[in-house]
C-alpha positions as CSV (number, residue, x, y, z in Angstrom):
1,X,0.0,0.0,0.0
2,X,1.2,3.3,-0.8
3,X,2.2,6.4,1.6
4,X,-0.6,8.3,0.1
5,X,-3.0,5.9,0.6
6,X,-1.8,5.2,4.5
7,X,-2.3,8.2,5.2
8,X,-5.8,9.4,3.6
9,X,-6.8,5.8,5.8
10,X,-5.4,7.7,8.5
11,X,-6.7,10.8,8.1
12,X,-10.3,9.4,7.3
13,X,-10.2,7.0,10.9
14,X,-9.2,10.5,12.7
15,X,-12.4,12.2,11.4
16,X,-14.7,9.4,12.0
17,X,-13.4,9.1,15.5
18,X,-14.1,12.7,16.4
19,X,-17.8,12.4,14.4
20,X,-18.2,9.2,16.5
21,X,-17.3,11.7,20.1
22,X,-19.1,14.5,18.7
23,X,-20.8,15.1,22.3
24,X,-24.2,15.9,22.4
25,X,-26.9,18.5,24.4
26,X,-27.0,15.6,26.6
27,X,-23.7,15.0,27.8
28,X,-23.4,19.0,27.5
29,X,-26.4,19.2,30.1
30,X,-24.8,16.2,32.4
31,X,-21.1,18.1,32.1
32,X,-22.9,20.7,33.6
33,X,-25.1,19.6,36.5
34,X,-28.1,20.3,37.8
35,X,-29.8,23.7,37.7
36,X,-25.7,25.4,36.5
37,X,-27.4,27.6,33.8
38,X,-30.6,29.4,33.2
39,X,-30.6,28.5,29.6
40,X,-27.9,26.6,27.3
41,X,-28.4,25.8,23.8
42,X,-25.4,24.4,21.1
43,X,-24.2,27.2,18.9
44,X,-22.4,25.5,16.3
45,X,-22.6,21.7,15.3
46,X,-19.7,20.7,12.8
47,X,-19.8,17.3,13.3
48,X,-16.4,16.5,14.6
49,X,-16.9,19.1,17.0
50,X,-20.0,21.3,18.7
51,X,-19.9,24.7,20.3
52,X,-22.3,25.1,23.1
53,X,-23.3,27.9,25.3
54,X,-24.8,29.1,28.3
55,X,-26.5,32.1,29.9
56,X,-25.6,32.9,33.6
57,X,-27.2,36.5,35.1
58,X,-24.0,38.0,34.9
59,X,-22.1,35.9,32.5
60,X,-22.1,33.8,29.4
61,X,-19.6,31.1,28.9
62,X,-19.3,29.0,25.6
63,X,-18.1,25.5,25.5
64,X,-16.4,23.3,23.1
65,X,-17.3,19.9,22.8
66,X,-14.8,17.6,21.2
67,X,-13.7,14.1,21.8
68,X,-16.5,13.7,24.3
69,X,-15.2,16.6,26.6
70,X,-15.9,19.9,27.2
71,X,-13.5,23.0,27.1
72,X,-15.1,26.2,29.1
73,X,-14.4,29.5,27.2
74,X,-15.7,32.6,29.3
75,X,-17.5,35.8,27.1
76,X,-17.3,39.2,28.5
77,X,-21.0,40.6,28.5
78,X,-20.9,44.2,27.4
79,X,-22.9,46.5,29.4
């Protein structure tokens, strides 16, 4: 087999893996707890990898969801 074709195998297993751990609302809403956020909702879905985000009174924070964990990003709310 080829280089070339090794690694488009490669690359191709790498994308279906991160589709397959794409995490969902659910696993956002369990990540998060009980009663942690008035109201979230997913942002951004691009199938190997989903933005989420959540509304605090004071603060908003968004989320990246990759590889079945979430990665907390804070946004400033202007006032």
């Amino acid at each position: 087999m080829s280089l070339v074709k090794k690694f488009w195998i490669i690359i191709a297993i790498i994308i279906l893996v991160l589709i397959v751990t794409n995490p969902g609302p659910k696993a956002f809403k369990e990540y998060l707890g009980e009663g942690q956020a008035l109201q979230t909702r997913r942002v951004y879905n691009w199938l190997i990898f989903s933005v989420y985000e959540t509304q605090l009174p004071f603060s908003n924070h968004q989320y990246l969801g990759i590889f079945m964990n979430f990665f907390p990003r804070e946004i400033k709310v202007s006032e």
